[in-house]
CHARMM-style PDB file with segment names, atoms N, HN, CA, C and O in Angstrom:
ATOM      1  N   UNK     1      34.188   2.259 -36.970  1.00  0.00      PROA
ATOM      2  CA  UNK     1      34.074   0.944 -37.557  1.00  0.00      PROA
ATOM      3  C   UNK     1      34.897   0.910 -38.835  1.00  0.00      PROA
ATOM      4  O   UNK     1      34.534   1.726 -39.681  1.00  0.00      PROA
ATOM      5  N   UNK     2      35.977   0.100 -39.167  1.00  0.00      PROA
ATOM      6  HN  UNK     2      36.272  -0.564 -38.479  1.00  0.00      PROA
ATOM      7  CA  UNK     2      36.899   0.405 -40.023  1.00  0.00      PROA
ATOM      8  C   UNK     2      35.960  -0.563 -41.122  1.00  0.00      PROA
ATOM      9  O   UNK     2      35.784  -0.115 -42.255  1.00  0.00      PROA
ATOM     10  N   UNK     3      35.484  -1.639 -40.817  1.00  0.00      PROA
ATOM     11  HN  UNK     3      35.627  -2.002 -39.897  1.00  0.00      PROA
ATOM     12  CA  UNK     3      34.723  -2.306 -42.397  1.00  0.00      PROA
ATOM     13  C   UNK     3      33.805  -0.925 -42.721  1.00  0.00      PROA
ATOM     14  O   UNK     3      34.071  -0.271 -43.730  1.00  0.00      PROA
ATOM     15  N   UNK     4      32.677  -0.500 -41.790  1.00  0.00      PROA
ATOM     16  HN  UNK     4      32.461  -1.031 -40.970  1.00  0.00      PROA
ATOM     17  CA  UNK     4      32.113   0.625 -42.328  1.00  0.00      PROA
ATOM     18  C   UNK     4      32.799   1.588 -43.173  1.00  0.00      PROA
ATOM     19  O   UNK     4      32.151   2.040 -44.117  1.00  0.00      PROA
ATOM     20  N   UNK     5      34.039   1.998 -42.998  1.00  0.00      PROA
ATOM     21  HN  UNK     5      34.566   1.632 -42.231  1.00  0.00      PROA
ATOM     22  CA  UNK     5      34.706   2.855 -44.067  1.00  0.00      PROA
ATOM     23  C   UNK     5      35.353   2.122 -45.077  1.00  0.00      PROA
ATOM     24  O   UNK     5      35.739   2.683 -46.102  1.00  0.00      PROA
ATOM     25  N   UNK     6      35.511   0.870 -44.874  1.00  0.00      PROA
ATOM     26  HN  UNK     6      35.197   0.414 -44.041  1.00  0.00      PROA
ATOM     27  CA  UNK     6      36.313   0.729 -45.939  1.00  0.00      PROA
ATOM     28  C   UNK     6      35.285  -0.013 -47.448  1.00  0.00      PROA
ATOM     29  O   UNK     6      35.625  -0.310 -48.593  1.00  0.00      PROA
ATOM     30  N   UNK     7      33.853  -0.092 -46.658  1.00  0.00      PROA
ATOM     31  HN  UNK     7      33.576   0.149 -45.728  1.00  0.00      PROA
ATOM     32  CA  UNK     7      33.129  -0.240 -48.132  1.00  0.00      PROA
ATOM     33  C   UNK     7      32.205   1.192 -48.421  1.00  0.00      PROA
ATOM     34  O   UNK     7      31.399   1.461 -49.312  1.00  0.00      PROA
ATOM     35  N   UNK     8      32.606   1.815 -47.483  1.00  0.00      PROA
ATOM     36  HN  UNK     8      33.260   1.596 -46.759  1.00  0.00      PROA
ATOM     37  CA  UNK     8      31.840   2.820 -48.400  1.00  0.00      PROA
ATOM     38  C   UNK     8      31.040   3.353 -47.518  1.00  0.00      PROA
ATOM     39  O   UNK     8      30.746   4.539 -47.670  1.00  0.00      PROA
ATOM     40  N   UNK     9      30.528   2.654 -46.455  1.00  0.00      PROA
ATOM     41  HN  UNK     9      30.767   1.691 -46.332  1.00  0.00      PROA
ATOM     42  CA  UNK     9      29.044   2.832 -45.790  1.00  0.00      PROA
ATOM     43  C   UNK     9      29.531   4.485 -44.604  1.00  0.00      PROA
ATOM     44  O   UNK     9      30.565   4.741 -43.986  1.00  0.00      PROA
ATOM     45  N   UNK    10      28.165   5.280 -44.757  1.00  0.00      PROA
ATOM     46  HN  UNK    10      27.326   5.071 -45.258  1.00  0.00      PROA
ATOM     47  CA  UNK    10      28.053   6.469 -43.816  1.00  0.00      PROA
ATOM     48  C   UNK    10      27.682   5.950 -42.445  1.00  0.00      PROA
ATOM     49  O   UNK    10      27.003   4.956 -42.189  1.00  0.00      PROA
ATOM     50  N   UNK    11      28.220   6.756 -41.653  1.00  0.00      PROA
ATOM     51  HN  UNK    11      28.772   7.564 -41.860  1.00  0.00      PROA
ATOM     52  CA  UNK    11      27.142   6.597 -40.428  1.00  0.00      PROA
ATOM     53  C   UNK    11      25.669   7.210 -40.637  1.00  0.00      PROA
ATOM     54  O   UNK    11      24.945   6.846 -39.710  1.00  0.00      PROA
ATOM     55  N   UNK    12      24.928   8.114 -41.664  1.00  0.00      PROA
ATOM     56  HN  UNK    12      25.515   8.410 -42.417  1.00  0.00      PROA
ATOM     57  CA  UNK    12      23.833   8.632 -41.841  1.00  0.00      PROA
ATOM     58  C   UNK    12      23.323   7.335 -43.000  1.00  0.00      PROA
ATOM     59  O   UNK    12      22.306   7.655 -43.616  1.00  0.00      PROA
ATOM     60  N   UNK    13      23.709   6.392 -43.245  1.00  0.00      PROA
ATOM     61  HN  UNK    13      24.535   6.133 -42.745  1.00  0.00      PROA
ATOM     62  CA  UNK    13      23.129   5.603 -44.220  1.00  0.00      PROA
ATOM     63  C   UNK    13      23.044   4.522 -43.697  1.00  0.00      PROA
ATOM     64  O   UNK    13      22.652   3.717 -44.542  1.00  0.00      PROA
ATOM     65  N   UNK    14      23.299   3.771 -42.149  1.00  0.00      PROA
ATOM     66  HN  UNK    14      23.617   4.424 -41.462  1.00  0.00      PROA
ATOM     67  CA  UNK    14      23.413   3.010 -41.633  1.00  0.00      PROA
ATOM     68  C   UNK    14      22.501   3.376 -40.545  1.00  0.00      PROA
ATOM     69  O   UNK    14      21.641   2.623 -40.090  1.00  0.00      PROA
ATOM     70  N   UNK    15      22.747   4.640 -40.129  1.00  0.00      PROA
ATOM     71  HN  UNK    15      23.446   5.252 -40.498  1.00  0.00      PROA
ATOM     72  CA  UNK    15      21.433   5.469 -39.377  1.00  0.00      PROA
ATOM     73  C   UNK    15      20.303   5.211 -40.046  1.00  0.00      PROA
ATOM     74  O   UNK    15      19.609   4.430 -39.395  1.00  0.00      PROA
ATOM     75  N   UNK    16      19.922   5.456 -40.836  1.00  0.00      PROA
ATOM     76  HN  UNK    16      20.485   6.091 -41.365  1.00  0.00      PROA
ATOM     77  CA  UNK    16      18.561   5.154 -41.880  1.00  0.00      PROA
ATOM     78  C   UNK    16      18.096   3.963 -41.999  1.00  0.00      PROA
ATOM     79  O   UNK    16      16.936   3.772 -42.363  1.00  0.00      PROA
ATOM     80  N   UNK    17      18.888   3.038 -41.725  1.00  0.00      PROA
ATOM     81  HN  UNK    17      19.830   3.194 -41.430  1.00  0.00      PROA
ATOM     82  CA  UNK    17      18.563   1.318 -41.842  1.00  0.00      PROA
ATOM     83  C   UNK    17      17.936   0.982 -40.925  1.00  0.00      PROA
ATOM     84  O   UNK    17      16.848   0.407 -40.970  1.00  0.00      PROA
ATOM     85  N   UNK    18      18.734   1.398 -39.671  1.00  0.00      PROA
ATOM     86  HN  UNK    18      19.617   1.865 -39.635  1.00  0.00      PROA
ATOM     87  CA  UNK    18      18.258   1.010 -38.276  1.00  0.00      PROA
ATOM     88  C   UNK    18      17.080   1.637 -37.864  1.00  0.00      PROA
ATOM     89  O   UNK    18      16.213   1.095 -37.179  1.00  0.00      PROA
ATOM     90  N   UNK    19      17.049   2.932 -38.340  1.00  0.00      PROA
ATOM     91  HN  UNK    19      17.754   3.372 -38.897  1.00  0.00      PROA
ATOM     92  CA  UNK    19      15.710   4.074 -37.647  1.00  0.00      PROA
ATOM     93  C   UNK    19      15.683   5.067 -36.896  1.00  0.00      PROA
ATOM     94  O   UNK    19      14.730   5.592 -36.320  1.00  0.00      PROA
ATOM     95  N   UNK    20      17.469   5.487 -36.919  1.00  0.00      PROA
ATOM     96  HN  UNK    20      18.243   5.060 -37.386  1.00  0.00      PROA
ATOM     97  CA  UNK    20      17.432   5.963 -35.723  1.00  0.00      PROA
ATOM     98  C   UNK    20      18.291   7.522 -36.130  1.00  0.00      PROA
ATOM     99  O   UNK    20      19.158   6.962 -36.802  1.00  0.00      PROA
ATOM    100  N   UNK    21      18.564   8.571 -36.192  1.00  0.00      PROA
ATOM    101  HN  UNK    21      17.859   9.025 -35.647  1.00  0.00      PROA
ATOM    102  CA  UNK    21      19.115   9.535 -36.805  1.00  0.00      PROA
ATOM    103  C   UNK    21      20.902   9.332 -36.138  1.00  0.00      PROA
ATOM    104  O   UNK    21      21.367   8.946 -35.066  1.00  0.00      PROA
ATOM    105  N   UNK    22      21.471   9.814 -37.398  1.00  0.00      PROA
ATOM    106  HN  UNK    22      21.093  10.128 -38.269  1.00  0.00      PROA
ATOM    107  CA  UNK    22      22.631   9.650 -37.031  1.00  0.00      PROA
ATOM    108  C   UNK    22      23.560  10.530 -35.849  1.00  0.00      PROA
ATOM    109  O   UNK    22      24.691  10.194 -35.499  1.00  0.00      PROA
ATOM    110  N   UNK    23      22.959  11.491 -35.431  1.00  0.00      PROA
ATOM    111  HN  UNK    23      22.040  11.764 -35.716  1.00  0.00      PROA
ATOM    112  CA  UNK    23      23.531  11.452 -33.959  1.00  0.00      PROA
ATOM    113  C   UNK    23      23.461  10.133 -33.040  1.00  0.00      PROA
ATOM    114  O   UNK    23      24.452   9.623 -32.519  1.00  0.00      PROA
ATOM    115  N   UNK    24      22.341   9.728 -32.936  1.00  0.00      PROA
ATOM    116  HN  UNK    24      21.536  10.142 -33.360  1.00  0.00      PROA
ATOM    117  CA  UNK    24      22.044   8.534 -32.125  1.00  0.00      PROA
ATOM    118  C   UNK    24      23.008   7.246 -32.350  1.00  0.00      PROA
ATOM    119  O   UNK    24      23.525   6.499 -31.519  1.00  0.00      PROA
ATOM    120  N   UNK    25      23.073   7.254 -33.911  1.00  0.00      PROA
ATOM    121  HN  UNK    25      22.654   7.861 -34.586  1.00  0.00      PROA
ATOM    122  CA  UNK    25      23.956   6.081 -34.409  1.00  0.00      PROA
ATOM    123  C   UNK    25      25.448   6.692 -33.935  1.00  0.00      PROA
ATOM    124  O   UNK    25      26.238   5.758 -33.796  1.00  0.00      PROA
ATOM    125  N   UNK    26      25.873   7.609 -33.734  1.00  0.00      PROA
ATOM    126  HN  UNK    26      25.231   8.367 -33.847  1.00  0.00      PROA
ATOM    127  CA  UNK    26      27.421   8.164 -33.509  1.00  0.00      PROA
ATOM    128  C   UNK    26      27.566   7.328 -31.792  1.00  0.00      PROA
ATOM    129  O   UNK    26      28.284   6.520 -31.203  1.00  0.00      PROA
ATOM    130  N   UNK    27      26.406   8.145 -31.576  1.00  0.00      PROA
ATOM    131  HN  UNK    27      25.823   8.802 -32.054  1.00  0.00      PROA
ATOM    132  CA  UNK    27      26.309   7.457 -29.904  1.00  0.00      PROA
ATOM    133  C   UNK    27      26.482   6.461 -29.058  1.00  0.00      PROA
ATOM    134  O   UNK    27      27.018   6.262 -27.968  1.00  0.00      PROA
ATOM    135  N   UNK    28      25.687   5.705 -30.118  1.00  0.00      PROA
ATOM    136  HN  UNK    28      25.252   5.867 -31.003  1.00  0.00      PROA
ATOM    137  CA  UNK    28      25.852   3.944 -29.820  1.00  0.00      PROA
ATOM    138  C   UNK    28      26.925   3.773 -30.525  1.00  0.00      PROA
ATOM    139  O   UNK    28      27.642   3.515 -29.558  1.00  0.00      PROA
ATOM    140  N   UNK    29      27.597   3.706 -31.367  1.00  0.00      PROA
ATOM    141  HN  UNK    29      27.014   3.915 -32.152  1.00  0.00      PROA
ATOM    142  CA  UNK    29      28.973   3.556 -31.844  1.00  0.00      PROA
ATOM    143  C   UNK    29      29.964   3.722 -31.037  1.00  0.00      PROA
ATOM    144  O   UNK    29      30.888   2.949 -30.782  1.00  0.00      PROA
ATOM    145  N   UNK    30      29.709   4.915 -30.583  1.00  0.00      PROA
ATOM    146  HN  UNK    30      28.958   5.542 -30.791  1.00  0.00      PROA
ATOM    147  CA  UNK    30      31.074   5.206 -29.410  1.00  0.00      PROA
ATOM    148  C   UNK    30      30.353   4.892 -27.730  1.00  0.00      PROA
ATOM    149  O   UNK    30      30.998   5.299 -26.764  1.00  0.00      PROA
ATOM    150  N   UNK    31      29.230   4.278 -27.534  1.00  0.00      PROA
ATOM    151  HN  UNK    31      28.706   3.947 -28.319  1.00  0.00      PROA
ATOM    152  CA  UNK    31      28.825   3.571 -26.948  1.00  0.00      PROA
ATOM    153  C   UNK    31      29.055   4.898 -25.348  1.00  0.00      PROA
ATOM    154  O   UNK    31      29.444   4.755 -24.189  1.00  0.00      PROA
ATOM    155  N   UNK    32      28.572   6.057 -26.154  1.00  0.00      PROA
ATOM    156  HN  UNK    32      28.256   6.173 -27.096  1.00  0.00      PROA
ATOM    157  CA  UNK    32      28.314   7.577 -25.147  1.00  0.00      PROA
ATOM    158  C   UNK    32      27.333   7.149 -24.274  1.00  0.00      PROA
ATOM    159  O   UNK    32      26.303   6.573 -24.626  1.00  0.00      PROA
ATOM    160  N   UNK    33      27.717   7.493 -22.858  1.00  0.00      PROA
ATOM    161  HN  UNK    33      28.554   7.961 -22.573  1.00  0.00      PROA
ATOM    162  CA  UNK    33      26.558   7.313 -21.841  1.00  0.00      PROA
ATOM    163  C   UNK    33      25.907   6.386 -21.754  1.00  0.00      PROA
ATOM    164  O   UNK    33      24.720   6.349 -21.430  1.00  0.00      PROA
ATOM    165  N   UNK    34      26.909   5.125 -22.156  1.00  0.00      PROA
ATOM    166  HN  UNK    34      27.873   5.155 -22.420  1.00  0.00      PROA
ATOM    167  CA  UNK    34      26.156   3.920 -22.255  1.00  0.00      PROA
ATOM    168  C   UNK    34      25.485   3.507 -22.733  1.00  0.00      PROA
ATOM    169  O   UNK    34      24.863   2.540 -22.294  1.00  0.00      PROA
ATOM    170  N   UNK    35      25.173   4.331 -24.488  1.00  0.00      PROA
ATOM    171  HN  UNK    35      25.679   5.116 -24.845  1.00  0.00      PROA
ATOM    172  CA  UNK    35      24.443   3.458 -25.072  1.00  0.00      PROA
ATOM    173  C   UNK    35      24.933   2.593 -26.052  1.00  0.00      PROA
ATOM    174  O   UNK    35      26.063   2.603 -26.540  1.00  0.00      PROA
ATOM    175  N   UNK    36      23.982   1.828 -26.310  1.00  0.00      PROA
ATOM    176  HN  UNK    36      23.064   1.820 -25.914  1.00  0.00      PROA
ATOM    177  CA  UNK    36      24.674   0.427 -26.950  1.00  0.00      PROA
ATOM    178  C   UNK    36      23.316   0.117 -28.600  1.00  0.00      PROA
ATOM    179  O   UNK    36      22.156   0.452 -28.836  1.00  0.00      PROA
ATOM    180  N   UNK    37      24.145  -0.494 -29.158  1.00  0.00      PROA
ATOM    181  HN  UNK    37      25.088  -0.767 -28.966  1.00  0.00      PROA
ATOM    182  CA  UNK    37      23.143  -0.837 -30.333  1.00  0.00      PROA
ATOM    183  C   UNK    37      22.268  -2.403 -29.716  1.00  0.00      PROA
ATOM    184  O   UNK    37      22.852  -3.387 -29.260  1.00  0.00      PROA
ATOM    185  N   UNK    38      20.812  -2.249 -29.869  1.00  0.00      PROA
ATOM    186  HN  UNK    38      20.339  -1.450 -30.239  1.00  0.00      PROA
ATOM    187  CA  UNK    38      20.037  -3.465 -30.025  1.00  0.00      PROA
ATOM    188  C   UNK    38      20.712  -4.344 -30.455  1.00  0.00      PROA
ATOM    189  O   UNK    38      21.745  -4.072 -31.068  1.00  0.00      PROA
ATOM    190  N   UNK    39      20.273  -5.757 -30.230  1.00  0.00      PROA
ATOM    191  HN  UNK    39      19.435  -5.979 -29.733  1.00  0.00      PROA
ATOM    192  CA  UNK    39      20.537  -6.758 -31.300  1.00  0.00      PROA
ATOM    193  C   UNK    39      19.845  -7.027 -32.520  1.00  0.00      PROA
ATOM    194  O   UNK    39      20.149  -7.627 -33.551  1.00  0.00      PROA
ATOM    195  N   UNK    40      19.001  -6.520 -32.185  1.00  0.00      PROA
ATOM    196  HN  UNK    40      18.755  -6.032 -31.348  1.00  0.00      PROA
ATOM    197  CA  UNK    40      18.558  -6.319 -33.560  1.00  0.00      PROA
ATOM    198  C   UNK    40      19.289  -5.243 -34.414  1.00  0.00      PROA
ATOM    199  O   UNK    40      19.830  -5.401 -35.508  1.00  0.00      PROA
ATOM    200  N   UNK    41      19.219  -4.490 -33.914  1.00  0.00      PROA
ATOM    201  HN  UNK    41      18.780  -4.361 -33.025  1.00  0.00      PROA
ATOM    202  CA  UNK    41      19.982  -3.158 -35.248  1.00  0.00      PROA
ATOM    203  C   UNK    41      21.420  -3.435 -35.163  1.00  0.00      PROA
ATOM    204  O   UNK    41      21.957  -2.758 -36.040  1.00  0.00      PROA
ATOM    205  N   UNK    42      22.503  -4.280 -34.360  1.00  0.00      PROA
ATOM    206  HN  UNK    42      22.066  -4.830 -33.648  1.00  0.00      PROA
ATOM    207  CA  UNK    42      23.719  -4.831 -34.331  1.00  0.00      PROA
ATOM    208  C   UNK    42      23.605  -5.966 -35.932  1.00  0.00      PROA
ATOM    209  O   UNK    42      24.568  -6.110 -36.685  1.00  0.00      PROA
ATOM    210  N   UNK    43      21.902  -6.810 -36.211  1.00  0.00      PROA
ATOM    211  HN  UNK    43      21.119  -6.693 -35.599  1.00  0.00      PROA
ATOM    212  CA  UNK    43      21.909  -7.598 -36.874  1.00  0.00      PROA
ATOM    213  C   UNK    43      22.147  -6.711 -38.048  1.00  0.00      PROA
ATOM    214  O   UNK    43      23.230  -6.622 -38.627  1.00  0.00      PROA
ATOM    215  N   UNK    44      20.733  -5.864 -38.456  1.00  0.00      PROA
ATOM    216  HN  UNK    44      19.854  -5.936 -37.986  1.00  0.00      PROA
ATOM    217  CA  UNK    44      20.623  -4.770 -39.238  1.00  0.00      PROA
ATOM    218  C   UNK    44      22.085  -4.798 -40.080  1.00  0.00      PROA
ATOM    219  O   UNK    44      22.334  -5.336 -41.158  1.00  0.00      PROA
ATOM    220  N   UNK    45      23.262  -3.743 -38.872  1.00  0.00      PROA
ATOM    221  HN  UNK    45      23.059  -3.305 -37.996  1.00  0.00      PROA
ATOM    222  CA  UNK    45      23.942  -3.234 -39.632  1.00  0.00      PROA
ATOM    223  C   UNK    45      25.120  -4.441 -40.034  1.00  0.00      PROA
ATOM    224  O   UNK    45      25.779  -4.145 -41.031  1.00  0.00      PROA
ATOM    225  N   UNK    46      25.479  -5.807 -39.363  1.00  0.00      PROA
ATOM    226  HN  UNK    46      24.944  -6.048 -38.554  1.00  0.00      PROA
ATOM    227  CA  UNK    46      26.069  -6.769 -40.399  1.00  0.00      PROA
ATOM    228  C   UNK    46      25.626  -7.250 -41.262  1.00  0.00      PROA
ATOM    229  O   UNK    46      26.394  -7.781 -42.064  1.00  0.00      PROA
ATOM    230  N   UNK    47      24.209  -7.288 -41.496  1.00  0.00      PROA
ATOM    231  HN  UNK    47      23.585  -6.856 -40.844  1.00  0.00      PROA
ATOM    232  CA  UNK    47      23.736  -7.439 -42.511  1.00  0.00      PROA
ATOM    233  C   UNK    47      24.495  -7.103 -43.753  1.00  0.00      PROA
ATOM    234  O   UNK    47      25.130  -7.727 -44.603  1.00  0.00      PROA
ATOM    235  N   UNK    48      24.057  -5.432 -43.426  1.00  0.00      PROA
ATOM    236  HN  UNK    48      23.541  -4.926 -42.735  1.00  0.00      PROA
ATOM    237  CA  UNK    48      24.397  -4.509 -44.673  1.00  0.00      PROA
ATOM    238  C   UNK    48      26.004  -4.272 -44.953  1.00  0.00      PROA
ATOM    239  O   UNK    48      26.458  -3.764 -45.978  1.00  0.00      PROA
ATOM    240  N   UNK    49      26.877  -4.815 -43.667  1.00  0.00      PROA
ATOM    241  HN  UNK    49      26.507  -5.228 -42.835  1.00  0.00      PROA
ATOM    242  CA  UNK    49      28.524  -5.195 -44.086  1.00  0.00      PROA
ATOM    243  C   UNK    49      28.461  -6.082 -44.470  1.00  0.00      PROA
ATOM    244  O   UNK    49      29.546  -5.879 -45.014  1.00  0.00      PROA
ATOM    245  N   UNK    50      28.173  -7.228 -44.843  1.00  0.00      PROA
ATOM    246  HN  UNK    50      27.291  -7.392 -44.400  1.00  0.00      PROA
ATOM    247  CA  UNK    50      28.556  -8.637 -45.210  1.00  0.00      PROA
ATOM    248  C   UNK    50      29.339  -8.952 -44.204  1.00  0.00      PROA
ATOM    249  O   UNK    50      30.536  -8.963 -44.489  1.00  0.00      PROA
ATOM    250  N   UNK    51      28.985  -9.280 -42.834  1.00  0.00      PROA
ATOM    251  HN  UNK    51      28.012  -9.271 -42.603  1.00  0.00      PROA
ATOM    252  CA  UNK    51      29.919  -9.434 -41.792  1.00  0.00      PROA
ATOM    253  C   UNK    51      28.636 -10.432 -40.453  1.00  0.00      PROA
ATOM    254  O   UNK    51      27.482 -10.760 -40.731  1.00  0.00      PROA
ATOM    255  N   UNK    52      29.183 -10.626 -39.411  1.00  0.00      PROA
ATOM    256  HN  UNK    52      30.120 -10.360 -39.186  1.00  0.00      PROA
ATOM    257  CA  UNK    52      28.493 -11.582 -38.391  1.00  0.00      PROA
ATOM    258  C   UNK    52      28.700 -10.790 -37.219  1.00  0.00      PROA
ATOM    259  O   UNK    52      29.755 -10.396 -36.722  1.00  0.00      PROA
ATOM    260  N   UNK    53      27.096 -10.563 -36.736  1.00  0.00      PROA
ATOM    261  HN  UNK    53      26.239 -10.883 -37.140  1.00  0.00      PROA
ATOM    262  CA  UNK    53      27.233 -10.043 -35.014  1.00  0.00      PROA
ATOM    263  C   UNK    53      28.668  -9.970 -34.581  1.00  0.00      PROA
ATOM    264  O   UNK    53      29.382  -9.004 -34.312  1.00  0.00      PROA
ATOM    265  N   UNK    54      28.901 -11.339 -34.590  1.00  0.00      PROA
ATOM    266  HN  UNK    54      28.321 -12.123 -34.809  1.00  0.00      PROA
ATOM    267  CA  UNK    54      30.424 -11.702 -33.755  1.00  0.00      PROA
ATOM    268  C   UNK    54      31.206 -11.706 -34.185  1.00  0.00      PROA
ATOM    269  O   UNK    54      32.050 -12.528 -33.829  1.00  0.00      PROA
ATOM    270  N   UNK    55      31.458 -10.898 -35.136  1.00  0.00      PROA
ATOM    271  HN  UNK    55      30.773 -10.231 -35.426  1.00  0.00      PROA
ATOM    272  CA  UNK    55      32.545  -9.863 -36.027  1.00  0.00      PROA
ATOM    273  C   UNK    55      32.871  -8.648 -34.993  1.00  0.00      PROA
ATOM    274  O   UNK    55      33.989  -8.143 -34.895  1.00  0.00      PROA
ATOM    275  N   UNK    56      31.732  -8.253 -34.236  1.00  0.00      PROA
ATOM    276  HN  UNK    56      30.823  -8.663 -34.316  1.00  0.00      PROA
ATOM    277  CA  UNK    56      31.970  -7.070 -33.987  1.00  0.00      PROA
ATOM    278  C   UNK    56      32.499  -7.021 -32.511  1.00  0.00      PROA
ATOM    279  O   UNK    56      31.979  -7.891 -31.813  1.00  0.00      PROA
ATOM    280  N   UNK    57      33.403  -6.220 -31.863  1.00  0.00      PROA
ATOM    281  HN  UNK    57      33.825  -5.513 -32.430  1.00  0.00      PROA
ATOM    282  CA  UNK    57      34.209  -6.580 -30.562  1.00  0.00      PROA
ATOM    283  C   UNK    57      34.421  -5.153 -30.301  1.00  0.00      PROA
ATOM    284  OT1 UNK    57      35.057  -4.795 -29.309  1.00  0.00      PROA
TER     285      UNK     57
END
């Protein structure tokens, strides 16, 4: 996620938001074995970018 790096944000600090340990968050990121982020924790983490669900593609 290039906004994730470019303000700063970890994948272990974005892991922590959602609930979920950051292996898991690597997972759904690279969307391994098919997993995918909730919509809810998709909300979660634009939240914490200053960004919109449908930012994300």
């Amino acid at each position: 996620m290039v906004e994730m790096k470019r303000q700063g944000k970890t994948q272990a600090e974005l892991a922590d938001l959602i609930k979920v340990n950051r292996s898991t968050f690597n997972q759904k990121l690279n969307r391994i074995n098919g997993k995918d982020f909730y919509y809810s924790e998709a909300s979660l983490i634009a939240k914490a970018l200053h960004m919109q669900v449908s930012d994300f593609s």
